[in-house]
Wavefront OBJ file of the C-alpha trace (Angstrom):
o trace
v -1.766 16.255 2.489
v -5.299 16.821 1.194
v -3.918 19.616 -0.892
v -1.147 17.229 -2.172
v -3.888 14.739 -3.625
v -5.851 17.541 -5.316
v -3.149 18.635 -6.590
v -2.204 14.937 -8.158
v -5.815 14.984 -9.474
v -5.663 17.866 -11.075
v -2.143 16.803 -13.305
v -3.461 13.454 -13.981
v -6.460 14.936 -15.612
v -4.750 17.600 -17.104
v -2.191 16.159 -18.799
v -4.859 13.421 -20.380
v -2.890 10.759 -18.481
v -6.249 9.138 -16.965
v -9.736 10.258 -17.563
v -11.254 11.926 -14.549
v -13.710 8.749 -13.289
v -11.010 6.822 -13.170
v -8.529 9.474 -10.924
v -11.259 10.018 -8.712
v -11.616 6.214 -7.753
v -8.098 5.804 -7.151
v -7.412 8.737 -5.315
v -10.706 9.514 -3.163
v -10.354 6.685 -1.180
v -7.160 7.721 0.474
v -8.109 10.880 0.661
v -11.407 10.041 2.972
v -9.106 7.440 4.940
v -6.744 10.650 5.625
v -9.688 12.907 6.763
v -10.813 9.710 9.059
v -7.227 9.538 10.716
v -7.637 13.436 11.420
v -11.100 12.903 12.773
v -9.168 9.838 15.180
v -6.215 12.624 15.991
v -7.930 14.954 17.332
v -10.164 13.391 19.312
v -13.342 13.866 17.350
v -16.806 11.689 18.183
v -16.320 7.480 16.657
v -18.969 8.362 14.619
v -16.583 11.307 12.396
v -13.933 8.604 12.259
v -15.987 5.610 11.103
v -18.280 7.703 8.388
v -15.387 8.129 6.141
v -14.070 4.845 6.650
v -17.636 3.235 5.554
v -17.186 5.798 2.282
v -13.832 4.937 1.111
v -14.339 1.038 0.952
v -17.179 0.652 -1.845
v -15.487 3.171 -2.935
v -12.099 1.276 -3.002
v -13.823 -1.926 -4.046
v -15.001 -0.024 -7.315
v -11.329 0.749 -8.291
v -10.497 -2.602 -7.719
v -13.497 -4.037 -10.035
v -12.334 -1.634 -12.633
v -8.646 -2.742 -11.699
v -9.623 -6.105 -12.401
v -11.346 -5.504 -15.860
v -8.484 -3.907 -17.709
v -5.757 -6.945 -16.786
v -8.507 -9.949 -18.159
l 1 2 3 4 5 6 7 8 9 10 11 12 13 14 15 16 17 18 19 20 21 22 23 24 25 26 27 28 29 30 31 32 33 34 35 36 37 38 39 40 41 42 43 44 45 46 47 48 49 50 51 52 53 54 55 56 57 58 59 60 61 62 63 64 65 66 67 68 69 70 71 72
């Protein structure tokens, strides 16, 4: 599934649809929420579940914020 998102990043940027700051916010946060559902799966420490949980919400709250820009 990782894969699958780098592979949506790549043809968003390369076809000039978004710029590349603005992929990466909307994408990277579901991307670290899938690598913290892995970490849950296979029964890795709380601590490798909860680190990229903590990552992907500021970063999640910046997409918003720049979400929330372009409809005002």
């Amino acid at each position: 599934m990782l894969a699958v998102i780098g592979l949506e990043l790549c043809w968003l940027v390369v076809r000039g649809k978004w710029p590349l700051a603005k992929a990466l916010l909307c994408l990277v946060p579901g991307a670290l929420m899938l690598l913290a559902l892995r970490a849950a799966l296979t029964g890795l420490d709380w601590r490798m579940v909860a680190l990229p949980l903590m990552l992907s919400f500021p970063i999640h709250l910046a997409d918003l914020a720049q979400r929330a820009r372009h409809i005002k």
